[in-house]
N, C-alpha and C positions, 0 to 999 in steps of 0.2 A: 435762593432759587437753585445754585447749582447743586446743594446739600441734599432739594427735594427730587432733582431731576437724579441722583447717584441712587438714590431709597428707592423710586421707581423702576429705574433700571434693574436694581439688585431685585426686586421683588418681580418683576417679569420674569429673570432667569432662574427663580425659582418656582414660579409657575411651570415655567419650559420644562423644569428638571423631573418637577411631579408628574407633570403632562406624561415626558418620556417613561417614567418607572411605571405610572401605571397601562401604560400600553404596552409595554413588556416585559410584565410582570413582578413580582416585590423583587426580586435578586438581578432585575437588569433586564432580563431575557424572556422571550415568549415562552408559554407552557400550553399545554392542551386545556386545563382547563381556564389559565387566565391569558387570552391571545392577544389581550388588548383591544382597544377601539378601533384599530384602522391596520390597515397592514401594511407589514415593513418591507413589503418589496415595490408597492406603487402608491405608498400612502394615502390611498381611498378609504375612507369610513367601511368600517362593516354598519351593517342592518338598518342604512337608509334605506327608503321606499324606491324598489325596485333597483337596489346595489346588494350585495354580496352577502347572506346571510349569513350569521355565525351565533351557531343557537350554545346554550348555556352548560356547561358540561363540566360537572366535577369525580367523575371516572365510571370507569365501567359496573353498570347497575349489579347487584347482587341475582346469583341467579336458586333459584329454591334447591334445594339438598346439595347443592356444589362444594365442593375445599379447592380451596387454589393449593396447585402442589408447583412450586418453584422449580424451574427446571435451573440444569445445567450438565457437567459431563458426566459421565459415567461409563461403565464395562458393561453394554450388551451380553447376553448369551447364560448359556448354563454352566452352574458351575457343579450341579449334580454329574454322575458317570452318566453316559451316554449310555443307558441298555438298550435303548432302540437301534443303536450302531446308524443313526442318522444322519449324522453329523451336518444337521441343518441347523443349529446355532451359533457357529463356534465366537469367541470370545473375540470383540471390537468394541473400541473408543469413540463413543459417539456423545452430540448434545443434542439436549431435549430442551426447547423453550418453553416457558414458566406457561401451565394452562390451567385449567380446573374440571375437577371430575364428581361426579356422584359419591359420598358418602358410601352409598348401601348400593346393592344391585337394586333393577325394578322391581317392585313387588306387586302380587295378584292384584292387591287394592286398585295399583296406579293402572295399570294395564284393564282392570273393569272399568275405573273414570276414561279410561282412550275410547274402551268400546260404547261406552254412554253415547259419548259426544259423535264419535263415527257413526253411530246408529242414528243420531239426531240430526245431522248436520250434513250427509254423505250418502251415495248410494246403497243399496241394499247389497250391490253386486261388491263395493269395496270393504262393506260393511264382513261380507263374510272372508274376504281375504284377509281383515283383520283379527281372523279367530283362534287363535293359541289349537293347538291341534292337541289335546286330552290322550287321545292312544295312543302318546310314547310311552305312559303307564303300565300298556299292557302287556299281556304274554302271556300266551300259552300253557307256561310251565311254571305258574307263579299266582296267586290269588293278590295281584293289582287295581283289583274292578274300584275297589273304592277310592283311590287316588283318581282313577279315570272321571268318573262322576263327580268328586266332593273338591278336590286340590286347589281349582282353579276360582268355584265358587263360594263355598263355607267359609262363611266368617271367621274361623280357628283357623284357615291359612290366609289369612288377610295381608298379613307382613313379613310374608314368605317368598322367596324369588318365582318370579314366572318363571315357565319353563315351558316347552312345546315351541318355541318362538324360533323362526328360521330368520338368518342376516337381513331378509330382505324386509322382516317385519318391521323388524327393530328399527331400521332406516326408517320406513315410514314413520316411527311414533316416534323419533326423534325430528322431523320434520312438524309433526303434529305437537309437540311440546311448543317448539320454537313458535308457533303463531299464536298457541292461547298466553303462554309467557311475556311474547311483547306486547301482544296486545291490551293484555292487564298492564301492563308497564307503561303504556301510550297513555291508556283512560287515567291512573293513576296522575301523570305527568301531564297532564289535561290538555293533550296532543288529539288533531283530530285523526281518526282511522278513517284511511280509504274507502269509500264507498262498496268499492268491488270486493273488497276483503283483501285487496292485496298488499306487500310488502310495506310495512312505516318504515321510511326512509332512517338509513341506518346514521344522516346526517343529525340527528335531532340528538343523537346522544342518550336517548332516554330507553332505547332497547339493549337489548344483549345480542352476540352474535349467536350461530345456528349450535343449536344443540347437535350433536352427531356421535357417534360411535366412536374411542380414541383409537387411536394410529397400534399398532402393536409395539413401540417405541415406549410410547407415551404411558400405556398398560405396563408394563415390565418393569420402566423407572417408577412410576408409582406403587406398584407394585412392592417392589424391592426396599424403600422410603429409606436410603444411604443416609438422610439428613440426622438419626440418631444415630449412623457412628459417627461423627466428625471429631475429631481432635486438632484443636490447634488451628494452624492455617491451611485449609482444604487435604488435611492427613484426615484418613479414615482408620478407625482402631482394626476393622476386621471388615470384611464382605460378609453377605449375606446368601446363606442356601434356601432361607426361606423368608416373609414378609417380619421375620424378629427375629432376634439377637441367638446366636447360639444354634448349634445343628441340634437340638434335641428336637421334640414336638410336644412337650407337655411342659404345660407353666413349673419354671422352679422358685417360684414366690410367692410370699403369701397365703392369702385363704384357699386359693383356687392352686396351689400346690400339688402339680400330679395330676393334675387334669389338662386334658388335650387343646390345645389351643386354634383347634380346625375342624371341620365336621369334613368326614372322609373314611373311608373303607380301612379299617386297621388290619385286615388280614381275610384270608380267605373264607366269608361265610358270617364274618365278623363287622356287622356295620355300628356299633354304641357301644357295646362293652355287657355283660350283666344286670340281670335283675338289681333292682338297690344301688346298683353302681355304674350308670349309663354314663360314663366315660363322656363321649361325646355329646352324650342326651340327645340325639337324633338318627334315626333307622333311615329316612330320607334327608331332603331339605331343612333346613333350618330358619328360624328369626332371622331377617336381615340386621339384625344388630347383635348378633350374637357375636362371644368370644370378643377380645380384648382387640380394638382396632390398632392399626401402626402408625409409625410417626408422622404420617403423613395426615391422621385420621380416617384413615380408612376403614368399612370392613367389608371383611369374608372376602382378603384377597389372596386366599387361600382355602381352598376346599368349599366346601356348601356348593354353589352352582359353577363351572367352568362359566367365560365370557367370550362373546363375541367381541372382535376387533376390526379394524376398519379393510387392513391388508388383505390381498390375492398373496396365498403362499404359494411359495417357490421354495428349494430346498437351499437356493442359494443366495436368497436375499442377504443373508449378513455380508457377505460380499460384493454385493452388488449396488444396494442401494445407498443416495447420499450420506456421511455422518454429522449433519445437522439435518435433524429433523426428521428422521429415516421413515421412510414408505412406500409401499410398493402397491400403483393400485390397477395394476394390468402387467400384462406380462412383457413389455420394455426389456430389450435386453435379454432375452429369457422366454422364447416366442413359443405356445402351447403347442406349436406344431413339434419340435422337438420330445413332444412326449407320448408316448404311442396310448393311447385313453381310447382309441376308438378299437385296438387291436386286444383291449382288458389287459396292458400291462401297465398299468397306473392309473391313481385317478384324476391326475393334477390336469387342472386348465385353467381357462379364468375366473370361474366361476366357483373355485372355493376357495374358503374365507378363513384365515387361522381363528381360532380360539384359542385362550389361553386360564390357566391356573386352573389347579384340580378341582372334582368336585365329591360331593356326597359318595358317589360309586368307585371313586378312584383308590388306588393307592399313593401312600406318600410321596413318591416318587415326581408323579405330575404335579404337586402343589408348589414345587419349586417355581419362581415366575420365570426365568430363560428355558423352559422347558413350550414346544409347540405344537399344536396339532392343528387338522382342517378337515374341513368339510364342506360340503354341497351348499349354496348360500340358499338354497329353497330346501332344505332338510330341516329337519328340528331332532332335537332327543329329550330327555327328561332329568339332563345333566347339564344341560349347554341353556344361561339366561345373559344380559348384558347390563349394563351401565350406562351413561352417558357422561362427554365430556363436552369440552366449550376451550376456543383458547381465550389467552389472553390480549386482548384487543389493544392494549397497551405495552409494546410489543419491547423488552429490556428494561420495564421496571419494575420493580419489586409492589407487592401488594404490599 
């Protein structure tokens, strides 16, 4: 009797034991996606009827043309000479937490599926605020007519970067991503969608957070992709003047030896190079998947289109603003009155937006990523398109 009462005993406590591991997870401890059954601050069951629900979740959903680019510290700023004599970037130590950004900039394709759905789904009146503005094309002085007409619609610039698109567009179709994206992710996940069409609760686990334009931090570390020079334990063989190894700008390997690695203005008058030998192979815009991406997988983050960024420029943000996580998205610190805009000696207030890395029109100069400019967030040009990023919802862990 006592031999069966010791077995029983010993086999409870190992009931007990399993009990505890699987409530807090294989290694002892809770995790996000295994919380366990009940919780370990008032031991209540999760997902009894009408107790504390704790829906199923094994990480943050994949989101469509995304790379997660791993953040951490890094050297802010240019390391190009300053010929603007601006000295609005200078060189700081800051981190950047791990997020995820577009592959490729937008292209006309995706930007005609925004206008489908705006047109079907939306007023007429928002419908035409969402229309890529064509005569940045034009001029005067210049036979552009067919860009004006053909760029945005012809199928032959299908996977081309928009362009015409002012900050505040781009906010909205980054808003307009984020609801067809979860929403396909809810019905996938056979979650029901709100009647109203409003928000699927970010508790379900089954959506992604809001697409948005990156931070200017966040553009420039990626940008820049430090992760292939690393040597050793967090030594870097060399920085970077431009998104790849080496101050030169034409590939020195391989097939593609001697060819430019950016679409960008090579000199006065000179946008591709020669008949038979178009160097860059592009007199405008380019493929969004053109030229060799960086280590981060990225492309065209350097020349083809400049990019919108999320930041109100200031000349003095690298000083001003935090170094984790850096952003400036008003003028804190740095009040627009201090700058005389209404008297035409500057343009700065809060209302413009940096841009960054060169583009098709540029010279090399600007492809450098610590290099910055701004503009009116309701202007557009036929140089300036954007990207989208997303952070990492899982905030310190490695993908």
């Amino acid at each position: 009797m006592n031999k069966m009462l010791r077995s029983l005993k010993s086999f409870s406590l190992l009931l007990a034991a399993a009990a505890i591991i699987t409530s807090c997870g294989g290694d002892g401890h809770p995790t996000a996606s295994d919380p366990g059954s009940s919780s370990m601050v008032t031991g209540k069951a999760y997902n009894e009827e009408e107790g504390f629900q704790v829906q199923d979740f094994s990480g943050q959903p994949e989101g469509p043309n995304l790379v997660f680019i791993e953040g951490g510290r890094t050297v802010m700023g240019s390391f190009e000479e300053d010929l603007m004599n601006s000295h609005d970037n200078i060189e700081r130590t800051v981190t950047v937490s791990s997020f995820f950004m577009d592959q490729t900039e937008v292209a006309n394709i995706h930007w005609l599926e925004y206008l489908f759905y705006v047109q079907k789904d939306s007023s007429e009146e928002f419908y035409k605020t969402a229309l890529p503005d064509t005569t940045v094309w034009a001029s005067q002085l210049a036979f552009n007519d067919p860009y004006v007409d053909h760029y945005l619609r012809y199928p032959g610039f299908r996977f081309f970067p928009v362009v015409g698109i002012n900050w505040k567009q781009s906010n909205d179709y980054c808003t307009w991503r984020t609801g067809v994206v979860n929403k396909r992710l809810a019905e996938e996940a056979g979650i029901e969608i709100p009647a109203d069409g409003g928000r699927i609760p970010l508790e379900t686990g089954a959506v992604v957070p809001n697409f948005r334009l990156p931070t200017e931090a966040e553009w420039e570390y990626a940008a820049t992709a430090l992760i292939g020079t690393q040597w050793l334990d967090e030594n870097q063989t060399q920085k970077r003047l431009y998104p790849w190894d080496g101050h030169a700008l034409r590939n020195p390997f391989g097939d593609e030896m001697g060819y430019f690695l950016a679409n960008f203005k090579r000199g006065r008058g000179d946008y591709a190079g020669i008949a038979g030998k178009l160097n860059d192979g592009s007199m405008i815009t380019a493929y969004i998947f053109s030229y060799p991406p960086n280590d981060y997988g990225l492309y065209c983050m350097a020349g083809n289109v400049s990019e919108w960024v999320y930041d109100v420029y200031r000349p003095s943000s690298f000083e001003d603003v935090d170094d984790l996580n850096p952003m400036r998205r008003n003028g804190y610190q740095d009040d627009a009155s201090k700058y005389d805009k209404k008297g035409f000696q500057t343009l700065i207030d809060d209302h413009v937006r940096v841009y960054k890395g060169g583009s098709w029109k540029d010279v090399a100069y600007w492809m450098s990523p610590g290099t910055r400019r701004f503009l009116e967030e309701d202007s557009s040009t036929a140089t300036i398109g954007f990207r989208c990023s997303m952070i990492q919802a899982e905030a310190g862990a490695q993908k």
